[in-house]
C-alpha positions as CSV (number, residue, x, y, z in Angstrom):
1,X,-3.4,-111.1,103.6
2,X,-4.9,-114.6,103.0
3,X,-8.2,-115.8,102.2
4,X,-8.3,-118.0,105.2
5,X,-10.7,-117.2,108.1
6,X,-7.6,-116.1,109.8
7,X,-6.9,-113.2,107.7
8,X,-7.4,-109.3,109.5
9,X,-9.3,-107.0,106.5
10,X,-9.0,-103.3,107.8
11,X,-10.6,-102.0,110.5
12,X,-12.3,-99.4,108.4
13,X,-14.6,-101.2,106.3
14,X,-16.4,-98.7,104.7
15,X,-14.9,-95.5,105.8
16,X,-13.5,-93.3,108.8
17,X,-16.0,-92.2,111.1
18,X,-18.2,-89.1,109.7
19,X,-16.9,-85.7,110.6
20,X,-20.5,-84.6,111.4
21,X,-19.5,-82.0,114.6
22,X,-19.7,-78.7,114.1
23,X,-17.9,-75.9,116.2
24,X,-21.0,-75.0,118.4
25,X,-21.1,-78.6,119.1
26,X,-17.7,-78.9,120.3
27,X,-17.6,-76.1,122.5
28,X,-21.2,-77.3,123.9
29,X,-19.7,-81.0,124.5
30,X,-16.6,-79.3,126.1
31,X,-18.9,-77.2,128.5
32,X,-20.7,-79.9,129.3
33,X,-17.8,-82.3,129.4
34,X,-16.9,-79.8,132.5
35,X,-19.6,-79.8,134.4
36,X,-21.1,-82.5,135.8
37,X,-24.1,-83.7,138.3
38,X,-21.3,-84.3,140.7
39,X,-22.0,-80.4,140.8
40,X,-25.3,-80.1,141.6
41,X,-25.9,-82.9,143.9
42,X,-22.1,-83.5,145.6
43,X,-21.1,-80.3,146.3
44,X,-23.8,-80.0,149.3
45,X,-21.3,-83.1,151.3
46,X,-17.7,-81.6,149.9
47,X,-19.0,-78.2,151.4
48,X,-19.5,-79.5,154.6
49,X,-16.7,-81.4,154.6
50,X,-14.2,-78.5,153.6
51,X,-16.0,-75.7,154.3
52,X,-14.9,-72.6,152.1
53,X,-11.8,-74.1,151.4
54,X,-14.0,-76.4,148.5
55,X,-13.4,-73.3,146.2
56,X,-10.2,-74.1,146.3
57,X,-10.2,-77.3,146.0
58,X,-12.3,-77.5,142.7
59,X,-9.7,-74.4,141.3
60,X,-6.9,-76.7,141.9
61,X,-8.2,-79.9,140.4
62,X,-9.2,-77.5,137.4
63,X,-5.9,-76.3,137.2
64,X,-3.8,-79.6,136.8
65,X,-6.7,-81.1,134.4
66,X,-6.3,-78.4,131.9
67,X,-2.4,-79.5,131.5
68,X,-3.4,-82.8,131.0
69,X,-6.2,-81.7,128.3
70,X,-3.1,-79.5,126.8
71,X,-1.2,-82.5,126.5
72,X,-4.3,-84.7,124.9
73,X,-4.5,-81.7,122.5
74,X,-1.3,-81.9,121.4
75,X,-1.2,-85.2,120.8
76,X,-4.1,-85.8,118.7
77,X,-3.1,-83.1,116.7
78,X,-0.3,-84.6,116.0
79,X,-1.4,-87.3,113.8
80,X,-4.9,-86.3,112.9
81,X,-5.1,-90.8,112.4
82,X,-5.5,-91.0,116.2
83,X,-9.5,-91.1,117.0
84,X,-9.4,-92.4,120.5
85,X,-7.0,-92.4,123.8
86,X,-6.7,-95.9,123.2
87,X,-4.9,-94.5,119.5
88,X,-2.4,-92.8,120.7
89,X,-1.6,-94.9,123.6
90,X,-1.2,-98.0,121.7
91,X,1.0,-96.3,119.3
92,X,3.1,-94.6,121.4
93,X,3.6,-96.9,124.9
94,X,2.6,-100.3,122.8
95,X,-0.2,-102.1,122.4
96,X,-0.8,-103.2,125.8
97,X,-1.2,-100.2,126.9
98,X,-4.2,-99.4,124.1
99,X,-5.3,-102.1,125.6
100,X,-5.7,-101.2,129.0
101,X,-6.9,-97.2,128.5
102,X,-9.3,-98.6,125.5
103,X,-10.9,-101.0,128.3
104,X,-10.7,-99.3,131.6
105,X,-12.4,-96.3,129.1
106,X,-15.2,-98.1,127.7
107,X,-15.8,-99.6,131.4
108,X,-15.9,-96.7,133.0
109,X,-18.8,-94.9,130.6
110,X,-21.0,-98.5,131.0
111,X,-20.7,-98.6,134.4
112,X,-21.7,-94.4,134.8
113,X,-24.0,-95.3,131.9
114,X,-25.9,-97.2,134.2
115,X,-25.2,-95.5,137.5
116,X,-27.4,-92.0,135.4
117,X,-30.1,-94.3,134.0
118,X,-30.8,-95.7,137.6
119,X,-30.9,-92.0,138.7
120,X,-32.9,-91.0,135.7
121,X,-35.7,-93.2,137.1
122,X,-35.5,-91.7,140.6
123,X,-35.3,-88.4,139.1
124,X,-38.3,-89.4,136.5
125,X,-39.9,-90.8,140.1
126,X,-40.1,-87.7,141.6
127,X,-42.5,-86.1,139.4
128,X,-44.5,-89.6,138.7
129,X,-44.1,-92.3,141.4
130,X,-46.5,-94.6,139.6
131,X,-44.1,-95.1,136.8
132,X,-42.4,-98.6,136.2
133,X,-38.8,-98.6,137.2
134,X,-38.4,-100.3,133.9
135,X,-40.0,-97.9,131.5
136,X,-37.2,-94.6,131.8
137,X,-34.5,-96.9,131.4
138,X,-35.8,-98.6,128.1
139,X,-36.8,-94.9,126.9
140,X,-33.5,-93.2,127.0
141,X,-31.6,-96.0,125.9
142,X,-34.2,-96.1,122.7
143,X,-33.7,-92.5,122.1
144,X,-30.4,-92.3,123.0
145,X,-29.6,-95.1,120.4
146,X,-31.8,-94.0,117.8
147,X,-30.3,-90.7,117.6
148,X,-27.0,-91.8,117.7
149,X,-27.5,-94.4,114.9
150,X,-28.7,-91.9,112.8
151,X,-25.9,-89.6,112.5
152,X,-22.8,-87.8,114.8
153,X,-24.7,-84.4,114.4
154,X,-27.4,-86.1,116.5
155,X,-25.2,-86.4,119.5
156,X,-24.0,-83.3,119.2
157,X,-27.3,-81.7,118.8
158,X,-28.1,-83.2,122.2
159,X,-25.1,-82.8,124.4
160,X,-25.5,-79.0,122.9
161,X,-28.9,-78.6,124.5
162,X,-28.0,-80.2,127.6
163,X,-25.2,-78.2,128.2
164,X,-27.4,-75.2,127.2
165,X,-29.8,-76.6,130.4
166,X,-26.9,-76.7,132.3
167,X,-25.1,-73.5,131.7
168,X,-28.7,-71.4,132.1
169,X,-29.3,-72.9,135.5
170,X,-25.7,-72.4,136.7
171,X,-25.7,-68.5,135.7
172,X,-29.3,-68.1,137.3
173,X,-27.9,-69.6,140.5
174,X,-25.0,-67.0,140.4
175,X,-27.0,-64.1,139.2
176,X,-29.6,-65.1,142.2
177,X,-26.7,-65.2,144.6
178,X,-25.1,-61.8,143.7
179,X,-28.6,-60.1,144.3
180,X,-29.0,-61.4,147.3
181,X,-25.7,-60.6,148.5
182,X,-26.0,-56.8,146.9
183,X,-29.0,-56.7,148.9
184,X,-27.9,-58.8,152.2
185,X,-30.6,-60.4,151.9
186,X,-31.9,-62.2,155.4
187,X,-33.1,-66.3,155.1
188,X,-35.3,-67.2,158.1
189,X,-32.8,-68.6,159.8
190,X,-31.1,-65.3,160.5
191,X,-28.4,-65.2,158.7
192,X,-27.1,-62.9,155.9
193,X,-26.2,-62.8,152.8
194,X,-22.9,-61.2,152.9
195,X,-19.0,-61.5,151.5
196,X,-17.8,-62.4,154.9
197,X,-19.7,-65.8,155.2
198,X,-16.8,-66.8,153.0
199,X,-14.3,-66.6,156.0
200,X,-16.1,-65.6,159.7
201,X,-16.8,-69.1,160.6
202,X,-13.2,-70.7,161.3
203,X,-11.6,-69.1,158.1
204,X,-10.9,-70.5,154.7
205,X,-9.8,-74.1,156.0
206,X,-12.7,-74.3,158.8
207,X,-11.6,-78.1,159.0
208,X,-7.7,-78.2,158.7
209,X,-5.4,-80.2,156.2
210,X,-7.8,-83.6,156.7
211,X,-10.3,-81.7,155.4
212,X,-9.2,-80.6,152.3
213,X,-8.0,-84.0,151.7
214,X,-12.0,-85.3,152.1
215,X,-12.6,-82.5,149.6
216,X,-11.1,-83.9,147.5
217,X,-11.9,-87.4,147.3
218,X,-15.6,-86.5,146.1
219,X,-14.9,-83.2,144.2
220,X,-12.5,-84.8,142.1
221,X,-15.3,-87.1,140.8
222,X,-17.4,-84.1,139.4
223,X,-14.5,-83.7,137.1
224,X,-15.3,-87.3,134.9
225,X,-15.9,-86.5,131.4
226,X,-14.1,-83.6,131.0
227,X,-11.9,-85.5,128.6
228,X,-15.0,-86.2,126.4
229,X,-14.1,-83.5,124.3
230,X,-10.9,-85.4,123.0
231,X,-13.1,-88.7,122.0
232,X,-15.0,-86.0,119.1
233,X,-11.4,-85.3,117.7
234,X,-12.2,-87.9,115.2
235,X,-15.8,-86.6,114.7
236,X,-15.0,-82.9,114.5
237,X,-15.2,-80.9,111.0
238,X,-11.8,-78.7,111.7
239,X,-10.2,-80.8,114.4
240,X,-7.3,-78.0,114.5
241,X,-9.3,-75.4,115.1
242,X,-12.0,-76.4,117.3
243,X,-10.4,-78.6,119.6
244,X,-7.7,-76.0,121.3
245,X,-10.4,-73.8,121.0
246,X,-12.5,-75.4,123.1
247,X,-9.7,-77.2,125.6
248,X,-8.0,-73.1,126.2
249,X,-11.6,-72.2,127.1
250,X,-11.9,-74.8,130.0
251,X,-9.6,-72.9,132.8
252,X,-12.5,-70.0,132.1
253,X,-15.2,-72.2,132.0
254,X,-14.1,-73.5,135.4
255,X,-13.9,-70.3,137.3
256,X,-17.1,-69.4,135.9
257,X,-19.0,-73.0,136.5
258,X,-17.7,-74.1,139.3
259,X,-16.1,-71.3,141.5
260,X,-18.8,-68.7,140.8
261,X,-21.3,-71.3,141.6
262,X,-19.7,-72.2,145.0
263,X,-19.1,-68.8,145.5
264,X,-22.6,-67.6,145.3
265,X,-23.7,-70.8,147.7
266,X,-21.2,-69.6,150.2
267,X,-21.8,-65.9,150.1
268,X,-25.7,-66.4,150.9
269,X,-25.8,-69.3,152.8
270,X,-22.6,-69.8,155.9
271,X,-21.6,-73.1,154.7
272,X,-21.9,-74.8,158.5
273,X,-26.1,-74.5,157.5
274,X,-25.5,-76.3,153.8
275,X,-27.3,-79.8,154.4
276,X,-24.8,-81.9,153.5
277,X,-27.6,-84.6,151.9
278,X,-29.5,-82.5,149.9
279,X,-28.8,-80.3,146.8
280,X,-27.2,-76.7,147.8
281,X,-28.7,-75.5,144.3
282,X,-32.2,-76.2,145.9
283,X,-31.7,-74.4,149.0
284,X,-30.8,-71.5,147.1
285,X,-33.3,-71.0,144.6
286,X,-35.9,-71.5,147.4
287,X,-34.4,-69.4,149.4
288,X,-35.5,-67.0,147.0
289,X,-38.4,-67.9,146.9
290,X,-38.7,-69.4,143.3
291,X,-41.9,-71.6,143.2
292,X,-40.9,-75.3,142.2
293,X,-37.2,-74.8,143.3
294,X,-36.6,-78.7,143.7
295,X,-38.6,-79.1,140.6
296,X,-36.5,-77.0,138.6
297,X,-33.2,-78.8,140.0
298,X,-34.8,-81.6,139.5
299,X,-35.1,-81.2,136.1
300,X,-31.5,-79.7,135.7
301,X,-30.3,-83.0,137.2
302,X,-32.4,-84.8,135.0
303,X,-30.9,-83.8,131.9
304,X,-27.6,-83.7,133.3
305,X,-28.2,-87.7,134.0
306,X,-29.5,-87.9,130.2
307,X,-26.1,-85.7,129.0
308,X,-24.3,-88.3,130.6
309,X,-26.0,-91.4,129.4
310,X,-25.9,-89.8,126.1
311,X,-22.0,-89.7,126.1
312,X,-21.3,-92.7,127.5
313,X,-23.3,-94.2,124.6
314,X,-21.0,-92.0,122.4
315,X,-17.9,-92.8,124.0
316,X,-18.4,-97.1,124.5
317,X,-19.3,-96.9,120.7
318,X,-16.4,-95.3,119.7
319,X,-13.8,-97.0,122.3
320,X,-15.8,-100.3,121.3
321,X,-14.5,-99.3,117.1
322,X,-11.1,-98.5,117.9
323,X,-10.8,-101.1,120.2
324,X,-11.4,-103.6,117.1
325,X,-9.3,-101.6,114.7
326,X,-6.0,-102.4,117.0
327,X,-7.4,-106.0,117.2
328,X,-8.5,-105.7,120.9
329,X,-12.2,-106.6,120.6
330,X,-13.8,-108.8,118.2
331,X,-13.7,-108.0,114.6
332,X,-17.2,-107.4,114.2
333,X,-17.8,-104.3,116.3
334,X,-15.2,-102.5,113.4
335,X,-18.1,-102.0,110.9
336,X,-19.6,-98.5,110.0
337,X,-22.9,-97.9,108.5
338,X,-23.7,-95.4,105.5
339,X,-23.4,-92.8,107.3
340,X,-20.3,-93.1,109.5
341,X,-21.4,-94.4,112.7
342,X,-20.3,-98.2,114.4
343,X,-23.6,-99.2,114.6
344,X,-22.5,-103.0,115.8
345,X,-20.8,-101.2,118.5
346,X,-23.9,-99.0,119.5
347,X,-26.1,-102.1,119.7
348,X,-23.4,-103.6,121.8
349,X,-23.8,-100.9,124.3
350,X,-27.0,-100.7,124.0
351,X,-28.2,-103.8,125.1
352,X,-25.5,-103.5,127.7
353,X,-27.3,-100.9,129.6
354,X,-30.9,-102.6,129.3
355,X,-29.2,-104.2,132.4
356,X,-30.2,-101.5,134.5
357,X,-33.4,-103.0,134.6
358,X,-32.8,-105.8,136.6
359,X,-30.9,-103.8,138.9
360,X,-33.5,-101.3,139.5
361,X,-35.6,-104.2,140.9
362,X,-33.0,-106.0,143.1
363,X,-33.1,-104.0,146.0
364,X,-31.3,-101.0,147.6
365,X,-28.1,-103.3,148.2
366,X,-27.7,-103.1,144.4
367,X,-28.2,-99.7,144.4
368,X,-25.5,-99.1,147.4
369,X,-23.2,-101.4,145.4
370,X,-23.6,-99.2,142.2
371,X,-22.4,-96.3,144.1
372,X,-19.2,-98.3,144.8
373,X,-19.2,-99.0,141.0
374,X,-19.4,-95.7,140.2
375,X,-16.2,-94.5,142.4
376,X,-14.4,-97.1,141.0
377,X,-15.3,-95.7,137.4
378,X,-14.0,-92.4,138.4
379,X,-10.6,-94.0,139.8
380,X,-10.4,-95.6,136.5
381,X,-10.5,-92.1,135.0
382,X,-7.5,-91.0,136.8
383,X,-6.1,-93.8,135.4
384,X,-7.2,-92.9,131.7
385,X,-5.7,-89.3,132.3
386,X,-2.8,-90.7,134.0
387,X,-2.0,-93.2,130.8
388,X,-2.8,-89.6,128.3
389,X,0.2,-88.1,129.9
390,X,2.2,-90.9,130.0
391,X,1.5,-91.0,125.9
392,X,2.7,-87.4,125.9
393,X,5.9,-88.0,127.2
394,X,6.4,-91.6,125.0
395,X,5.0,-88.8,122.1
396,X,8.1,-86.4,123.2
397,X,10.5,-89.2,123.2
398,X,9.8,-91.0,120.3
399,X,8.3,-87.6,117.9
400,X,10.3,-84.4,118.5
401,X,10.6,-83.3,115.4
402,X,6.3,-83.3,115.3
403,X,6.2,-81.6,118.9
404,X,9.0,-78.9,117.3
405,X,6.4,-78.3,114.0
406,X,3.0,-78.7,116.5
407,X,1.2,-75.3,117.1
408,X,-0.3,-76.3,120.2
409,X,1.9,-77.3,122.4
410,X,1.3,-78.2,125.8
411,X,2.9,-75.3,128.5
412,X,5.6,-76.6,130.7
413,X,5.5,-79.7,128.6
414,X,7.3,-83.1,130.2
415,X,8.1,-81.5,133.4
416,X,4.7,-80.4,134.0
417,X,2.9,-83.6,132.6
418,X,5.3,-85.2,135.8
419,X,3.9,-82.4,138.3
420,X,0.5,-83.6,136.9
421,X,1.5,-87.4,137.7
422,X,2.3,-86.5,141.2
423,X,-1.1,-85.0,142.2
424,X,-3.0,-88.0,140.6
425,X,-0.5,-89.8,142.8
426,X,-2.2,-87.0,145.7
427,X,-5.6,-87.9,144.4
428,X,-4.8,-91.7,144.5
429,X,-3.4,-91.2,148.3
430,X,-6.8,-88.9,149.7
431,X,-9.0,-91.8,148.1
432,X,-7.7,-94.3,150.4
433,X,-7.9,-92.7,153.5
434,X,-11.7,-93.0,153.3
435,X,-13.1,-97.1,153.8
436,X,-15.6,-96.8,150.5
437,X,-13.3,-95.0,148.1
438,X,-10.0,-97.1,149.7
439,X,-12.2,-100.1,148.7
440,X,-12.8,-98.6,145.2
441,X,-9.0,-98.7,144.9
442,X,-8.9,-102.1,145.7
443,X,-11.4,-102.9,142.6
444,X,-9.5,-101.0,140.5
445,X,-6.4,-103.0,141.3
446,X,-8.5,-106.3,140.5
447,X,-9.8,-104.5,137.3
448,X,-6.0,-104.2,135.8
449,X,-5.7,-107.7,136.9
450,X,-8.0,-108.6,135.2
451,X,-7.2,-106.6,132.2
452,X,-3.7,-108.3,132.8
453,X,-4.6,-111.5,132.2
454,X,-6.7,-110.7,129.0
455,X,-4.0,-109.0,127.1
456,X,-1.8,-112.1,128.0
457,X,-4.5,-114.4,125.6
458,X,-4.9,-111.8,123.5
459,X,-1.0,-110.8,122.3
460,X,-0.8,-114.4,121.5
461,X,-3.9,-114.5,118.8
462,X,-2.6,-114.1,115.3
463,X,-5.5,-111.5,114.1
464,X,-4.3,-109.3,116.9
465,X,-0.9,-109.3,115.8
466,X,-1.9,-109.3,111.9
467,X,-4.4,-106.5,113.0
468,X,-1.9,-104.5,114.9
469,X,0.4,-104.3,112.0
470,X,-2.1,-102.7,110.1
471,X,-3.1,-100.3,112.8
472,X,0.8,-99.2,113.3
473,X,1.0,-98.5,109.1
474,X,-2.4,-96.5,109.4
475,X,-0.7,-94.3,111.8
476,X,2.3,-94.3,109.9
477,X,0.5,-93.0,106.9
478,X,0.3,-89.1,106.6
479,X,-2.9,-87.8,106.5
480,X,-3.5,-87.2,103.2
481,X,-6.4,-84.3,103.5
482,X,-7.9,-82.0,106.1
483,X,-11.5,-81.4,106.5
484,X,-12.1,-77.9,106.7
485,X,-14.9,-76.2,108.6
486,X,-18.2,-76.2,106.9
């Protein structure tokens, strides 16, 4: 390296990032990773859309997620160096492909960043309608920041208690349903809670193939984030241990979130009576009568919408710092403070989001257009997971001898990472039979075009190439300690 202005110091100016995340925050972050408020507000409109089949549906998409979260595993255990998606990509497919999953990464968590805090403030609305649109907004993102600048515990400390929030309301809503189905229980309208509501009105697939295939295209959105766990690799105190531990757990954690929830919805209420606009979680609870029903939900949501905020603050910051260690992003977002955290990056995203305001005052047309936004986030996602199995199979190519010495390797390896390709290809395929999510695909398309033409500036710049040499010899390097659990 010179001393010219040119010259590319390393990424890590004062240290890695701080390995502040404990188990319990892990499996917490994993959990609530899992489930999101596509679950307690969408799956009212993919019932009626699929009728009992939706328990299917959400199994399945479980199913071929874990494999790809096997294959994630494996691969950032592999070289303990990689901290982000963006890592491993970059080092395995090239650079330009760190460069598209770091992007399309950190876009999507802005863009669902914003999509929560403008639901935080209809949520926060609810209770007090006099409220300013623009005071929610400005307090999460203070708190949210502020906690995060602080240390990495912090975050974990509050996806843990969000989760918690979650997990609480989600076995209540199942412990409710069995009770009422124990006791066939009668709702006003005359019908019963009973096993059979799950198949005596047209079967299992009321609504045919077509409507499995509109299952899909909204169920498959309550799925974003549950890669999050993968972006605390870096963060984590035992990274071998507490990351298989808490990716094995997510096939459980589906059945239990997910399918018992649906299940309990189904058995009480006949899923032809499920308003398709509002919340099935509030019909339930009032249906047994608890006082405050859409409060409580309410308030679930709420902290779901926080949870969310709260990681895609996490997540920008971190893609944001890696980004700028492979020479991606400007230099200056590659700085850590005392205690570990890319603070530059944090105030990046920060002030990012404060953009919700103006939205929040522009009309309904803005807020219709968000919604747009937000499906084109989660298309992006199947494009993050799509590029992690990629990375596998580049990783089995290029690594064998580390895949032969890994202890967690991913089942059916290549072959089923290629099963897994095809039903994103599935996924890809039911998005565009519908006009708004078809037109999501269409700004996804012009994203990665736009991506396209950046990286073509960018691999031309002489700090990105002096930068990406150092990058490739930092993952070269062998990790020269672990970081045991504390």
């Amino acid at each position: 390296m010179t001393n010219s202005s040119t010259a590319v110091s390393p990424p890590h100016t004062h240290s890695e990032p701080s390995r502040g995340l404990s188990n319990r925050h892990i499996q917490l972050i994993a959990i609530g990773g899992a489930i999101g408020t596509g679950l307690f507000m969408g799956s009212g409109r993919t019932i009626s859309l699929a009728g009992p089949a939706v328990v299917f549906i959400y199994v399945v998409i479980g199913f071929f997620l874990f494999f790809m979260m096997r294959a994630m595993g494996e691969l950032l255990l592999s070289n303990l160096r990689y901290k982000t998606f963006a890592d491993f990509a970059a080092d395995l497919i090239g650079p330009w492909a760190g460069f598209f999953v770091g992007w399309s990464y950190w876009f999507c968590w802005i863009v669902t960043a914003i999509a929560e805090l403008v639901a935080i403030t209809g949520y926060v609305q609810f209770w007090w309608a006099a409220v300013p649109l623009w005071l929610p907004t400005v307090l999460v993102v203070l708190i949210v920041f502020l906690l995060n600048a602080v240390s990495v515990k912090n975050f974990g400390e509050m996806e843990f208690w969000f989760a918690l929030i979650k997990i609480v309301a989600i076995l209540a809503l199942i412990v409710v349903g069995a009770i009422m189905a124990l006791t066939h229980f009668a709702s006003p309208d005359g019908h019963t809670a009973q096993l059979a509501n799950l198949w005596n009105d047209g079967g299992w697939f009321p609504n045919g193939a077509m409507g499995v295939v509109a299952g899909f295209q909204i169920a498959v959105f309550a799925f974003v984030g549950i890669e999050l766990v993968g972006t605390t690799a870096a963060e984590a105190r035992d990274p071998r241990t507490t990351l298989p531990r808490a990716i094995n757990s997510v096939p459980v954690r589906i059945l239990i979130f997910y399918v018992g929830s649906l299940l309990a919805i189904l058995v009480v209420t006949p899923w032809r009576s499920i308003n398709p606009e509002q919340s099935p979680f509030v019909a339930m609870f009032a249906l047994a009568g608890l006082a405050g029903a859409a409060s409580v939900v309410n308030f679930v949501v709420l902290t779901s919408a926080m949870s969310s905020s709260n990681s895609g603050v996490f997540s920008t910051s971190r893609m944001m710092f890696g980004l700028s260690a492979e020479g991606s992003a400007p230099g200056i977002f590659k700085g850590l403070n005392r205690v570990g955290v890319p603070v530059r990056a944090l105030y990046l995203t920060a002030g990012i989001l404060l953009l919700t305001i103006p939205v929040l005052y522009a009309g309904d047309s803005i807020i219709e257009a968000f919604t747009l936004i937000t499906s084109v986030a989660s298309l992006l996602f199947v494009f993050v997971w799509s590029m992690i199995l990629i990375s596998y199979i580049r990783y089995r190519m290029k690594f064998p001898e580390r895949h032969a010495t890994s202890e967690y390797k991913m089942p059916g390896g290549v072959v089923m990472c290629a099963v897994v390709l095809a039903f994103f290809v599935f996924v890809a395929w039911a998005l565009s039979t519908d006009p708004q999510t078809a037109t999501g695909l269409v700004a996804v398309a012009a994203w990665l075009v736009v991506l396209g033409i950046s990286w073509a500036f960018v691999r031309r710049t002489e700090s990105h190439r002096q930068t990406f040499e150092w990058f490739k010899q930092e993952m070269a390097r062998p990790v020269e300690h672990e970081h045991p659990s504390r």
